[in-house]
C-alpha positions as CSV (number, residue, x, y, z in Angstrom):
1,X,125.2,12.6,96.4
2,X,126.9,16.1,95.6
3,X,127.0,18.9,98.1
4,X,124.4,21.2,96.1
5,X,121.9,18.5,96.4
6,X,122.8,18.0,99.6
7,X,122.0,21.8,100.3
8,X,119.0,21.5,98.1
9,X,117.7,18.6,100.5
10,X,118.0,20.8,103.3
11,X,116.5,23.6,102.1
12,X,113.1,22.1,101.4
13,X,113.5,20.1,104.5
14,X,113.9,23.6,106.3
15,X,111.1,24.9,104.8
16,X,108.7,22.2,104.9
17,X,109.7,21.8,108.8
18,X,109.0,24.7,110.3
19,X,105.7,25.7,108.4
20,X,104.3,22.1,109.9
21,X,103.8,24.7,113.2
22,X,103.4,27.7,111.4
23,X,100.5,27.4,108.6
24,X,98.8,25.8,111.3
25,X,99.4,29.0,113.6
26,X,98.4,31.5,110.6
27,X,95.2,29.1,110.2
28,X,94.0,30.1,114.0
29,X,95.1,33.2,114.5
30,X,95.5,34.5,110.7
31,X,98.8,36.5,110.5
32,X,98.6,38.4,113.8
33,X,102.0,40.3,114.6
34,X,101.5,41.1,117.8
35,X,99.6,38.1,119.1
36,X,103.2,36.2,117.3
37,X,105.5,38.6,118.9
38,X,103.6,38.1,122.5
39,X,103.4,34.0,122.3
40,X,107.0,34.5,120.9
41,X,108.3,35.9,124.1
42,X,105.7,34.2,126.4
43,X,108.3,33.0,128.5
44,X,111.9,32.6,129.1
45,X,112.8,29.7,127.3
46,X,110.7,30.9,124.0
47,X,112.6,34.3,124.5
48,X,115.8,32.4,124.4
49,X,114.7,30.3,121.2
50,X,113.4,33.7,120.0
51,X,116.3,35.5,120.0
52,X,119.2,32.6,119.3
53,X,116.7,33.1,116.0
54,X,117.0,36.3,115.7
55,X,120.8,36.8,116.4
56,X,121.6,33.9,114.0
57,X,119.8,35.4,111.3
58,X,121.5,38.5,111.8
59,X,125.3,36.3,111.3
60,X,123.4,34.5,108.6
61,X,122.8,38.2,106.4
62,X,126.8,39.2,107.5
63,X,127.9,35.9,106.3
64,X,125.7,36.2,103.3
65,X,126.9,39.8,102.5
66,X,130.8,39.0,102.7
67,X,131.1,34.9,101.6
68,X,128.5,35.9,98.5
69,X,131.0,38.7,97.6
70,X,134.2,37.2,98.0
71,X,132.8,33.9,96.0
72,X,131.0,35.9,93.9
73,X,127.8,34.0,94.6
74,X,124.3,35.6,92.5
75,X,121.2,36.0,94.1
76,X,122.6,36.7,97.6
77,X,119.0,38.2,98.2
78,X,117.5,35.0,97.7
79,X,118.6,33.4,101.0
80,X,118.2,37.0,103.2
81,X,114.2,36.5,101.7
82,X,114.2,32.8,102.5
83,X,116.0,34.0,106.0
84,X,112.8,36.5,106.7
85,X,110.1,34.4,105.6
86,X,111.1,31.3,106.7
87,X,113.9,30.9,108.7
88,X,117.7,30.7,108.9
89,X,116.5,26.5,108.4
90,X,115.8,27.7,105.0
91,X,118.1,30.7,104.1
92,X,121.4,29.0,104.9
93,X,120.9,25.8,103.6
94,X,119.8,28.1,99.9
95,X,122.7,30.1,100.1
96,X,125.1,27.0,100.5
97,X,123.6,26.1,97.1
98,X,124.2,29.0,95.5
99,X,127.4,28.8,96.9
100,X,128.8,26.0,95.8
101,X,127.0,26.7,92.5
102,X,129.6,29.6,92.2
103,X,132.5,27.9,93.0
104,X,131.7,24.3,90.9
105,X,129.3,25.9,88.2
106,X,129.8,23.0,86.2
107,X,128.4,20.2,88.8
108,X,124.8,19.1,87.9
109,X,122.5,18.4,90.9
């Protein structure tokens, strides 16, 4: 199995993952900010997953910004998206992909 499939594999694995608690969420509570934001940082140790969230998807747009320009990866807005509406599960795993589809171009899936 290559690396881009690999990647592929767990992209949709880090979509699919965290939306198993999330749609389920939106279903109750419909897309509530604040009630999200509040059961978000309901304690300490969701504050600490929180932010270790938030942090790492911070590294994950710098490391986007400066590995997709010096391999001269497309679409680097793809996995900042993925990164915002999903998670960094989803947008590092997609811009691995892309990634390595820059620097092998020729390697099918």
């Amino acid at each position: 199995m290559s690396r881009r499939s690999i990647y592929l594999a767990l992209f949709v694995i880090g979509t699919v993952v965290p939306y198993l608690s999330f749609v389920p969420w939106v279903m109750d509570h419909g897309l509530d900010i604040s009630r999200l934001v509040e059961e978000l940082f309901a304690n300490r140790i969701s504050a600490f997953f929180g932010l270790d969230v938030i942090v790492s998807s911070v590294v994950l747009w710098a490391f986007v910004a400066f590995e997709g320009t010096r391999a001269g990866v497309r679409h680097t807005w793809a996995p900042i998206v993925a990164s915002l509406t999903i998670g960094v599960s989803a947008g590092l795993p997609l811009f691995l992909f892309l990634r390595e589809s820059a620097i092998q171009p020729t390697t099918r899936i």
